[in-house]
C-alpha positions in Angstrom: -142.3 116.6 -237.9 -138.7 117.1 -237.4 -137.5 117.8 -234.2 -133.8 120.1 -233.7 -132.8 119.3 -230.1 -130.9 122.7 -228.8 -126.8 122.3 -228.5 -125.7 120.8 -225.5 -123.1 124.0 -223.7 -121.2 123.9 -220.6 -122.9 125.0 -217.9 -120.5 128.1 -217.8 -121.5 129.0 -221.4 -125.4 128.5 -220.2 -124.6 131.0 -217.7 -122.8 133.3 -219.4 -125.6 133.1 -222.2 -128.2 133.9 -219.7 -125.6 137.1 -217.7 -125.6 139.0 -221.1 -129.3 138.7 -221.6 -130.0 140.0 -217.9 -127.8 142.7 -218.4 -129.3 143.0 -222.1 -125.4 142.8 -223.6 -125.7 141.3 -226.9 -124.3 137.7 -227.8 -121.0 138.9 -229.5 -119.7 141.3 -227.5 -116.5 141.0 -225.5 -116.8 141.4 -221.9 -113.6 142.8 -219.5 -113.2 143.0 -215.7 -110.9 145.1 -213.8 -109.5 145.0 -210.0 -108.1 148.5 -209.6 -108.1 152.0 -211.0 -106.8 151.5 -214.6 -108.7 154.4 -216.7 -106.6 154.6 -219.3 -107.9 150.9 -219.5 -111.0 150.9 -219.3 -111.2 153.8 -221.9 -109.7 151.5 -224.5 -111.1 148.8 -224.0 -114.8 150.7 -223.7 -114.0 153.0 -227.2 -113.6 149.1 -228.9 -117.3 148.3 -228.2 -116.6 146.0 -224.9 -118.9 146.5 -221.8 -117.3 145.9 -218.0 -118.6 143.5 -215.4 -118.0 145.2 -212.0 -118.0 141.9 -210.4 -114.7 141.3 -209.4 -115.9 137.4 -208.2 -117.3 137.1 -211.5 -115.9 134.1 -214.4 -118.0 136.0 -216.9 -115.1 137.8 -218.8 -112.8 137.6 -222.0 -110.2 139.3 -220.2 -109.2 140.2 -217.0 -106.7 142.4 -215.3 -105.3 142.2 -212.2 -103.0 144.0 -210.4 -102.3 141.2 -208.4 -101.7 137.4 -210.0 -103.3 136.0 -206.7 -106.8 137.9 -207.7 -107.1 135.6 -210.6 -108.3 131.8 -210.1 -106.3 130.2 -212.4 -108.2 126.6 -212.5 -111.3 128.3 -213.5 -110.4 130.0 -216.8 -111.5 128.5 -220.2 -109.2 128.6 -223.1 -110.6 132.1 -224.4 -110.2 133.9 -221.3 -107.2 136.3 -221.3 -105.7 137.9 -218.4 -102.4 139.9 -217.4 -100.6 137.8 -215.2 -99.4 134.2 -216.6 -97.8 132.0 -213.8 -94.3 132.5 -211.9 -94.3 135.9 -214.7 -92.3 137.3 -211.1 -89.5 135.9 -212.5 -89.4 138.4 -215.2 -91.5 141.1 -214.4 -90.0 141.6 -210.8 -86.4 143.3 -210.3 -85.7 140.3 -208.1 -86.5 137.7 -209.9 -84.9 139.1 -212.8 -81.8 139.7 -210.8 -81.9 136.0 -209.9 -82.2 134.8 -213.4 -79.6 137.2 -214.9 -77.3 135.8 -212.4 -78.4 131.9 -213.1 -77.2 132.8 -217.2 -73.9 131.6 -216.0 -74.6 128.3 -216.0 -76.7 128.2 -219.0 -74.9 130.5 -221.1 -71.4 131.3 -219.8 -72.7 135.0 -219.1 -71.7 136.9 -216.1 -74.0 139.6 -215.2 -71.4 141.6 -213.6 -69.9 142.3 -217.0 -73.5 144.3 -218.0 -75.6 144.8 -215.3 -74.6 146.9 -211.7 -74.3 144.8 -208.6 -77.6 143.6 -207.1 -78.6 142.1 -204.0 -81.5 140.1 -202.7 -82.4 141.5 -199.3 -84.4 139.5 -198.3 -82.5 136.4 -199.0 -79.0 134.9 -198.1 -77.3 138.2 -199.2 -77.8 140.4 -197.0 -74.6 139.7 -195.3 -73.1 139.9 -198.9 -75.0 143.4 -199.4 -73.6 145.4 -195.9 -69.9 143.8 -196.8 -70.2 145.4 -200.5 -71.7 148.8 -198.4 -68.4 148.6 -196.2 -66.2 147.7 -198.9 -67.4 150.4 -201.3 -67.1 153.3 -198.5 -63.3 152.2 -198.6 -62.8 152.8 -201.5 -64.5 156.0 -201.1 -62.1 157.4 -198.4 -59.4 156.4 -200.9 -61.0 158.5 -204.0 -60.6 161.6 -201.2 -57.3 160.8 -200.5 -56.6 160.8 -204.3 -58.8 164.2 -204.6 -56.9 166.0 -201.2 -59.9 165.8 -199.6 -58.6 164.0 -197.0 -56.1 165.8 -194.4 -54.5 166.1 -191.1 -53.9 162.6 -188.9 -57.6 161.4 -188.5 -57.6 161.6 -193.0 -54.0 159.4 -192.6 -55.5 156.6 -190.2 -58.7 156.2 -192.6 -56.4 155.5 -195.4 -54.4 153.4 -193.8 -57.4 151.3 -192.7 -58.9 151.7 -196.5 -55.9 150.6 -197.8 -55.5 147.0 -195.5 -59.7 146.6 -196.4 -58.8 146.8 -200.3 -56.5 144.9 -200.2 -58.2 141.9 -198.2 -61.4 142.6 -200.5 -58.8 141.8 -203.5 -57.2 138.8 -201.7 -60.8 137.4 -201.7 -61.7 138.5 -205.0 -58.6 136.6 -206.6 -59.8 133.5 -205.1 -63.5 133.1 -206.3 -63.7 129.6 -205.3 -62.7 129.4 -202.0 -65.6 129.3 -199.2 -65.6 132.1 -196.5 -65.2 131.4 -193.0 -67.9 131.7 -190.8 -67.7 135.0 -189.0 -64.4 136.4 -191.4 -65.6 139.8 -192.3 -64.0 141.9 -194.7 -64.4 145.2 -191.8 -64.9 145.1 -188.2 -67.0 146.8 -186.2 -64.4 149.0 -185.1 -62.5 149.2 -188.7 -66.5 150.7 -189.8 -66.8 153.0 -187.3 -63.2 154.5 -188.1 -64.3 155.1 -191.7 -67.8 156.5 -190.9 -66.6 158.9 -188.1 -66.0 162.6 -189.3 -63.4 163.7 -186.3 -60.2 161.9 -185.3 -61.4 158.7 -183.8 -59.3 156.0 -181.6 -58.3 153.1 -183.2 -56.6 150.0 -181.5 -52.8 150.4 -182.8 -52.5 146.4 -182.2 -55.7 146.0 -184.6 -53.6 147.9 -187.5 -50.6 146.1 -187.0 -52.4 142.9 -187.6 -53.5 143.8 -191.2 -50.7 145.8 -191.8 -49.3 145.6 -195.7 -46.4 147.2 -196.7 -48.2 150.4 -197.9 -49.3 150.6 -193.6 -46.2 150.1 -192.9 -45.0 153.5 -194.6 -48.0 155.2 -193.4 -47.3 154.4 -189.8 -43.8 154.8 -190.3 -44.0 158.1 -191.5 -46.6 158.9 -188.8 -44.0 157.9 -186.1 -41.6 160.0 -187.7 -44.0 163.2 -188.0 -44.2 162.4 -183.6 -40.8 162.2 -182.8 -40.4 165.8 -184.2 -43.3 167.0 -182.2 -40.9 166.0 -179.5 
């Protein structure tokens, strides 16, 4: 008499085998698991014949999702387990850590992500220094676009262009010289510069503080702002 000794499985497969009977699922048929309320998911995946364990500890699965890549244990899957998250996928599928790569390109590819894709900041890295001078910087240029547009008037409108004007021009100084490294504590606008643009009613400004950044385009503003006051006299 010939005796068949029964396959040898894994002890997972054993287990698995012996799940699906105690739940009376049949032998072929696919198995899912879900962390979250994904209907639309489940519907699918139920109207294709598969049948959901509700044990969200469970390893008895063909394919998991996740709405977190921490809620799968990674060292446990077999090769024909599927699941939604693949590691370090936060490089792609987050707006950071796309950011980040689209700005490493440069020194693979020669790309600069400026040239397609809108200034971006990580805030909760280095750049946040980077982000509020790009903040300051850009609300300069804003009080200039009034100017342009004659929204801008009396003396307080004057005194914010003169002030944009220094700012944009610093911000261009530094612009032309990419490689140099800024000094620690050189902003592009002071405290006080900031709270000249942000005000909405004539504000004090230090007249020594403007005559230290003044450009040549100050020095006709405040020369024709002298001019206006002597007349007044």
């Amino acid at each position: 008499m010939k005796i068949v000794k029964p396959i040898d499985l894994p002890t997972h497969e054993v287990d698995k085998q012996k799940w699906k009977e105690e739940n009376k699922i049949d032998a072929d048929t696919k198995v899912f698991s879900i962390t979250g309320d994904y209907p639309d998911i489940r519907q699918a995946l139920a109207s294709r014949g598969w049948i959901e364990n509700t044990e969200p500890n469970s390893d008895f699965f063909d394919f998991r999702w996740t709405l977190k890549h921490r809620d799968i244990k990674r060292e446990r899957l077999r090769d024909y387990q599927m699941v939604n998250h693949f590691q370090r996928n936060g490089e792609l599928s987050t707006k950071v850590g796309l950011m980040h790569n689209m700005k490493n390109l440069i020194w693979f590819d020669g790309s600069n992500v400026d040239s397609y894709f809108p200034l971006s900041y990580d805030l909760a890295d280095v750049e946040v220094g980077d982000f509020i001078e790009e903040f300051k910087a850009t609300k300069a240029e804003a009080v200039l676009k009034g100017f342009v547009e004659k929204k801008l008037v009396k003396e307080a409108g004057v005194v914010k262009v003169v002030l944009a004007i220094a700012i944009t021009e610093r911000r261009l100084a530094k612009l032309r010289d990419l490689l140099a490294e800024p000094l620690v504590g050189d902003h592009l606008v002071s405290n006080e510069e900031w709270e000249v643009l942000i005000s909405h009613k004539m504000v004090a400004v230090s007249y020594t503080h403007l005559r230290a950044h003044e450009t040549v385009l100050d020095l006709v503003c405040r020369l024709l702002l002298e001019k206006k006051k002597k007349k007044k006299k």
